[in-house]
N, C-alpha and C positions, 0 to 999 in steps of 0.2 A: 504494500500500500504506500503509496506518494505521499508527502507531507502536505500535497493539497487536498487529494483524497482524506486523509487522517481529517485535516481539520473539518473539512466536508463534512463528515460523520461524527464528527464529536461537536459538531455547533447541532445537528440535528434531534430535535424531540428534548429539547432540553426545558420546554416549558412546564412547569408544574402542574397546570390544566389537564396535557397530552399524556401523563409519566404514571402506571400504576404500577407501585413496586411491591416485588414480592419476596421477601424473606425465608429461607429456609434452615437448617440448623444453625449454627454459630458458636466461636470459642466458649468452652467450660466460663463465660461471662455474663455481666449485662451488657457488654459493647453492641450486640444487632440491637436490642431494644431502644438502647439509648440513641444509636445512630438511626432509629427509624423515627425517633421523637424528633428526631432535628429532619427530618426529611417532611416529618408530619407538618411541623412549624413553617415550614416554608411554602406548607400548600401540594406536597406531592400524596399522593393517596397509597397507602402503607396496607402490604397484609400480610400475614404469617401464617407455618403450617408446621405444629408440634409432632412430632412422632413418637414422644417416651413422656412420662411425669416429667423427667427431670427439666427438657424440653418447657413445658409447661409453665413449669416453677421459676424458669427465666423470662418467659412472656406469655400475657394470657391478658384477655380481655379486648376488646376492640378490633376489628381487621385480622382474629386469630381465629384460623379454623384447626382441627385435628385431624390425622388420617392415620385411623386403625386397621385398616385392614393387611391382608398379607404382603408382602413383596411383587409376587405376582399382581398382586390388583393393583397397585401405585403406577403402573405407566398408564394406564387408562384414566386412575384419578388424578396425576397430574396434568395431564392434557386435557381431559374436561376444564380441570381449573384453570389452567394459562388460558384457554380458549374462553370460558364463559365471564372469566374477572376481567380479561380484554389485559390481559400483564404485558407491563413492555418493558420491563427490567427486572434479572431474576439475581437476587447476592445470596453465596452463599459460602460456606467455610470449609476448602478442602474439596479437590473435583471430582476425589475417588471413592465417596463414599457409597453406598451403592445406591441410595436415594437421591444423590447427585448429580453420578454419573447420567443417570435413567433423566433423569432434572433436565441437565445438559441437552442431552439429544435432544428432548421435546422440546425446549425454548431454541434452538436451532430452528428448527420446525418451522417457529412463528417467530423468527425474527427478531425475538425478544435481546434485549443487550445483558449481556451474562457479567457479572461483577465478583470474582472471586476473595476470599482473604484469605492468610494465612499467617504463621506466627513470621517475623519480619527477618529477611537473611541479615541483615545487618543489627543485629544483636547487640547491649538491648538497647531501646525506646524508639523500635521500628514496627510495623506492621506491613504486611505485605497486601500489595492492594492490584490484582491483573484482570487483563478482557480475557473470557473465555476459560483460561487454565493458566495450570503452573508447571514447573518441573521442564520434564520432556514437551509436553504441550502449550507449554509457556512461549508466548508470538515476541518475546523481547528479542533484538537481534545475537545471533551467534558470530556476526561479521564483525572483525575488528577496525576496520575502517566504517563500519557505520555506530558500532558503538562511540567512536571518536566525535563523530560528527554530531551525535548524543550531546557528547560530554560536552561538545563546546556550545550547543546553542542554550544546555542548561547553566552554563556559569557556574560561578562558587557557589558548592552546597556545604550548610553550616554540618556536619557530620560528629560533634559532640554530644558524648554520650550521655542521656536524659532517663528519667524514670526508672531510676534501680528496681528491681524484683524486689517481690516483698515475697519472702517463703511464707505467708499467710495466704493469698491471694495464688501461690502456685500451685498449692496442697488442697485448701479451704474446699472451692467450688468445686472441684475435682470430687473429691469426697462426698460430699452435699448432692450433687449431679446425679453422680452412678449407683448411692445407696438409695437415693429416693426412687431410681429404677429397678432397684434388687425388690424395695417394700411394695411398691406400686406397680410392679407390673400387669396385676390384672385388669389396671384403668387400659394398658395398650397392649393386650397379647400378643399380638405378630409386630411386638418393634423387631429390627435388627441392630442391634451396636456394630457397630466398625469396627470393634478394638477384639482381641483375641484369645484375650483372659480375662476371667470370670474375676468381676472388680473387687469381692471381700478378699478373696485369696491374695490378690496383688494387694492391697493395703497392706495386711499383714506379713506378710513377705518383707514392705517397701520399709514397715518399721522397725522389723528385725535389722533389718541393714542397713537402717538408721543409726543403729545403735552402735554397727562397730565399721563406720563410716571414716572416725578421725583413725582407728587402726590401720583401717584399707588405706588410707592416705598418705602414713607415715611410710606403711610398707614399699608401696609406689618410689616413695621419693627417694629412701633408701636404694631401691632396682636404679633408679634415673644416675644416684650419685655415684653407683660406682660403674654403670657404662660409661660415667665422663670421665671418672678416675682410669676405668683400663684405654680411652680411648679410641672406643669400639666406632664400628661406621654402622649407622643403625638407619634401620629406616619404619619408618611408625604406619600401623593399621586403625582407623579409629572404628572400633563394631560400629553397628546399625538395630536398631531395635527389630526384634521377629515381628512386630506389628506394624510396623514403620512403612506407610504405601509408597513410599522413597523405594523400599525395597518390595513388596509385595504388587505393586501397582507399576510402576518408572525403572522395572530391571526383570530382566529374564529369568531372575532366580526365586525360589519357595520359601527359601532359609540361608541364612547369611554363614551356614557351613558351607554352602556351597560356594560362596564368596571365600570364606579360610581357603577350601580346598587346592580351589584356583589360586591363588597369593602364596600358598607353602609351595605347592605345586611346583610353582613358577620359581622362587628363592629358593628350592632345593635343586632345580634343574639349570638353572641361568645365572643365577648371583653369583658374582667373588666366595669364597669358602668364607673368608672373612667379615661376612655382610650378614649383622642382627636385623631380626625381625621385633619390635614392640608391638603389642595388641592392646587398645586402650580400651576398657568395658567403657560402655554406655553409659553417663550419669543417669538416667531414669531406671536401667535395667534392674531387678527384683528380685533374679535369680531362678528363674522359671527353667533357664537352659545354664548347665554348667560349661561355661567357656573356660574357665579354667582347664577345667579337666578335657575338654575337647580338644583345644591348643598344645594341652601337653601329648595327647596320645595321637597325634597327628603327627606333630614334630619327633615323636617316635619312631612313629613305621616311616617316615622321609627321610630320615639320619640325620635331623636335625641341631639332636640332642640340645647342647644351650645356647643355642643360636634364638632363641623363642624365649623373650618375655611377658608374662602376662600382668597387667597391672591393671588393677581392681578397683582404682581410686585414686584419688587425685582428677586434675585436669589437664588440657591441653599443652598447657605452654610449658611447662615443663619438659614433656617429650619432645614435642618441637625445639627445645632448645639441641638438644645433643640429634637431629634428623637431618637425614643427607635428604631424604624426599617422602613423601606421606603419599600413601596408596590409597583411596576411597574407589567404596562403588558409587556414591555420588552424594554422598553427606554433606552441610551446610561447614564441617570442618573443614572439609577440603578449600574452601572460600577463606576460611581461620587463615591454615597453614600459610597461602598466599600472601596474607596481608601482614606472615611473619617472615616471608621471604622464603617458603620453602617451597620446593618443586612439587609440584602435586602431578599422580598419574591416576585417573576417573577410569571406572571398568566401564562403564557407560555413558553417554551425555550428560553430563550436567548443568544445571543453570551457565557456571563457570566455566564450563568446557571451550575454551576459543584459544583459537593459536594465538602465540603467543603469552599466555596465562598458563597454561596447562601442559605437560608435559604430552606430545601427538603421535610421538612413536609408539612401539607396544610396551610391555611390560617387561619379556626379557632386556630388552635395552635401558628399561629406567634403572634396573640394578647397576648398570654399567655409566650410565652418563644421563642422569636425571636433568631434565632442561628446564633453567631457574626463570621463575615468571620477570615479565616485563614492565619493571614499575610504574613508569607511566600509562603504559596500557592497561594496567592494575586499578589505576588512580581515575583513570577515564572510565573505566569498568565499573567502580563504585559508584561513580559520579552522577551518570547514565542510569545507574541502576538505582539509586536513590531517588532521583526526578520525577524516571516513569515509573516505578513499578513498588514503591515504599511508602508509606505514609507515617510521619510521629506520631507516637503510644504505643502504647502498652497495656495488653491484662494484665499483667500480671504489678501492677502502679495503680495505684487510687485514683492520681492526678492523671495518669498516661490512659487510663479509662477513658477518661471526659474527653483528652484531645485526639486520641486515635476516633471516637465516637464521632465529632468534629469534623476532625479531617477526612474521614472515610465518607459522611456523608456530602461534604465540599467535592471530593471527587467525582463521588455516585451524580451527584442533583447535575453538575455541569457534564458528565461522561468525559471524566478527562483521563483515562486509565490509559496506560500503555504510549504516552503522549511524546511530543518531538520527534514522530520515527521510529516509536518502538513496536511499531506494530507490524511484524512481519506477518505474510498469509503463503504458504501456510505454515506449520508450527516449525523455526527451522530445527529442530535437535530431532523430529519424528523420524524423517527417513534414517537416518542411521540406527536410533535406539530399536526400529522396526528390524532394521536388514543385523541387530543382535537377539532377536528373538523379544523383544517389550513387547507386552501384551496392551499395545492401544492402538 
């Protein structure tokens, strides 16, 4: 799409009069409500559609309908609904969920303008704010000469960082949300959750591991101090959650063993003899799956022996410190490492994935000469990608509440998503992710 065409289409239907928006799930938040109250105030006509209690417990009342029925019935009662509310704008949280996805198609259908969010890659007091989708199906450009041309017509972006987490607000809603669907489910018998574990077990699980969280941390750091001490050449894995549609959804694989498999596979066949491997667990993960113990018997039968570290706790920057180059199947880490200077190599498309930024060769050769990103094309990269596709706030802020709420709706009301050019048709990271087997 042209930058005249762009603006063409985002000056169109912007009237409050013409504009009926239609809400569908949204973050463990009040941000869709809030952001629909600032849509409402300005004259735009607001409706919503709960699928579980907890759904509910976040908005209810005025412009809120429910849909209980099975899975199966939601493509017909979505599409009645687009078609009989006359919806010309559909927001919603997340494109892979299955009520979503199905969402997706049928507002395609009818033309409708699709407004997605999601938690914000530039981490924290960002929100992610795209036309259509994210990820692999994200229309932001993968060209390095057009992200430039981004960067420069958006100017200095103030990129200081706003709205600390508040661990009450990440834990809270969370909790609040998923039990009110464990007690109340027979208000919505056929919901579906997205997520992949049964939420009491995960609580308990998450508080056990709460608890020897500062151990797991020190032990990490301890692993980190003496790779620096032997001056090993290491190179860092950060997991991906089993539930995680990054990986379930945006990559060919079932389970992120099969991501190990491929990565040992590859450092026991290809690397220097002399080249560590670090595995950095996932800060959410609960312990559902033993990566410890996967990692170690892995690096067993490949002859690995201690060439495999696994660390349990701690964070990123630490590893990053002693990394020759950081492997992801397409984690918002990999985006980390870069803005620590480290080479990154994506088994997949990623947001990030663009020459220049990303290491383009395969994997046996990152072991050998990992290719260090391009700062400035870095710096245009964030620049570009703040403008069009980010918005300030936060859920997880009291105050980053209000202005993500705010600012998402300042987007929605004028349709300024994906803006300056960022709107490539069609998605460009598809064709590759497809021709690796991505199921979209």
């Amino acid at each position: 799409m042209s930058g005249a065409d762009e603006a063409k289409s985002g000056a169109l239907g912007t009237d409050p009069s013409e504009r009926r928006i239609l809400f569908l799930q949204g973050p463990l938040s009040p941000l869709f409500k809030k952001t629909g109250e600032h849509l409402k105030r300005r004259g735009f006509s607001v409706f919503r559609i709960n699928f579980c209690a907890g759904d509910w417990l976040h908005w209810h009342g005025e412009g809120c309908d429910n849909f209980k029925g099975t899975a199966e019935d939601w493509p017909n009662f979505v599409t009645d609904y687009l078609k009989s509310r006359e919806i010309t704008d559909l927001v919603l949280h997340g494109d892979q969920r299955l009520y979503h996805r199905i969402a997706i198609e049928k507002a395609h259908e009818q033309k409708a303008f699709i407004a997605v969010t999601e938690l914000g890659a530039l981490r924290p007091g960002w929100m992610t704010l795209e036309r259509n989708g994210l990820s692999t199906l994200s229309h932001f450009p993968s060209d390095p000469e057009l992200i430039r041309e981004i960067a420069m017509r958006a100017g200095e972006v103030d990129l200081t960082p706003r709205y600390p987490s508040s661990f009450w607000l990440q834990t809270a809603p969370d909790v609040v949300y998923n039990l009110t669907n464990v007690f109340l489910k027979p208000l919505y018998p056929h919901y579906q959750r997205h997520t992949i574990h049964p939420p009491v077990e995960e609580y308990l699980r998450g508080g056990i591991r709460l608890i020897r969280e500062k151990h797991r941390s020190e032990v990490a750091a301890q692993k980190i101090d003496a790779l620096k001490e032997d001056g090993a050449r290491c190179f860092v894995l950060p997991l991906q959650l089993e539930g995680d549609f990054q990986l379930r959804r945006h990559s060919p694989f079932q389970s992120f063993k099969e991501v190990l498999e491929i990565v040992l596979g590859s450092l026991a066949e290809n690397a220097p003899e002399d080249t560590h491997l670090v595995i950095k667990s996932h800060p959410l993960d609960v312990g559902f799956e033993d990566w410890s113990g996967i990692c170690h018997d892995m690096a067993l039968s490949l002859g690995l022996g201690n060439r495999i570290h696994f660390l349990g706790g701690g964070g990123l920057a630490a590893p990053f410190e002693v990394a020759s180059g950081v492997v992801t199947l397409n984690s918002t880490a990999g985006l980390e490492a870069l803005q620590a200077g480290v080479p990154v190599k994506t088994l997949v498309p990623a947001h990030y994935d663009v020459a220049g930024l990303t290491h383009q060769g395969d994997l046996a050769g990152f072991w050998h000469n990992p290719q260090k990103p391009d700062r400035k094309l870095l710096d245009d990269y964030v620049q570009a990608l703040a403008v069009a596709t980010q918005v300030r706030g936060s859920i997880h802020n009291k105050e980053g509440v209000e202005a993500a709420a705010r600012n998402i709706a300042d987007r929605i009301a004028d349709r300024r998503l994906n803006q300056l050019g960022a709107f490539i048709e069609p998605p460009p990271r598809l064709e590759r992710a497809r021709e690796l087997g991505v199921p979209l």
